[in-house]
N, C-alpha and C positions, 0 to 999 in steps of 0.2 A: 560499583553496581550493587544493587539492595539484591541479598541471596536470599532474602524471602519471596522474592516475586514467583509465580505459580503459572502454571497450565505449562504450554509447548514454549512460549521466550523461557519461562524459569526453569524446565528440564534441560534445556540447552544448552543454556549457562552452565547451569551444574556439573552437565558431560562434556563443555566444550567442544558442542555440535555447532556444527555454520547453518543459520536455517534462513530459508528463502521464506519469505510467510506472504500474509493474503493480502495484506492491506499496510495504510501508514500508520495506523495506530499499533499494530502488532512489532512494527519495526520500532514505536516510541515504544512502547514496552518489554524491549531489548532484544527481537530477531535482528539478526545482522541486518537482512535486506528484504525489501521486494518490490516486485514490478506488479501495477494494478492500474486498474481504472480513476479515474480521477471523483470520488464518491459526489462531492459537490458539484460537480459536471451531471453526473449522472440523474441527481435530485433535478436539478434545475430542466432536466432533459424532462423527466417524469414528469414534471409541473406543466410542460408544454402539450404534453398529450394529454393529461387532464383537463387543461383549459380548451384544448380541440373536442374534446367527448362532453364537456359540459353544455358547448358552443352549438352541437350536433351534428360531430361527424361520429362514421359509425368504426369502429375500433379496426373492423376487418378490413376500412378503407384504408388504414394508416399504416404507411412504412414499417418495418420491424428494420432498428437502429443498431449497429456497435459502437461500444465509446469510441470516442475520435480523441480523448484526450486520455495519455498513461501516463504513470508519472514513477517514475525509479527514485527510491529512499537509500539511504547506504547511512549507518548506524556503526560509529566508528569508535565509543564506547564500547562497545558489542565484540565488534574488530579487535580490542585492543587486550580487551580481556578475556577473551579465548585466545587470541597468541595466531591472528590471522592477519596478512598483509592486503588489503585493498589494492589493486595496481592504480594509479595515477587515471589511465583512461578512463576505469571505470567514475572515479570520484569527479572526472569534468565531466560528464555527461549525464551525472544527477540533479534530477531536479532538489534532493536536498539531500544533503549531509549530517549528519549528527553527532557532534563533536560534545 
């Protein structure tokens, strides 16, 4: 793991904190894990209420939405070098692993 890396994944490393973070990009930049929305879900979502507001419906017509798709990262470089065990359960039931 590069111990130059900075913000909240590189302090955490350092102190060998377990951190939960926001997103998948935070968990590729070495937070152990997190649970989030699925960003490209989310975009794709945003595109369709734009293309209904360009179309001419009026914004107040239109449903307000929560993602329907989350997706759990588990970053087991991360795991491995602060000195944390993953249990088994949790590693099948992610959508991705990062070994």
């Amino acid at each position: 793991m590069d111990k130059q890396k900075v913000g909240i994944a590189g302090h955490a490393l350092r102190n060998r904190l377990q951190t939960i973070c926001f997103s998948r990009q935070h968990v590729e930049s070495g937070c152990l894990m997190s649970y989030s929305a699925n960003f490209v879900d989310l975009w794709r979502r945003a595109a369709y209420f734009v293309d209904k507001i360009l179309k001419g419906a009026r914004p107040a017509d239109l449903l307000v939405e929560q993602p329907t798709k989350l997706e759990a990262v588990v970053n087991l470089k991360t795991a491995k070098s602060i000195g944390v065990i993953i249990p088994e359960s949790i590693l099948l039931r992610a959508d991705e692993v990062i070994k």
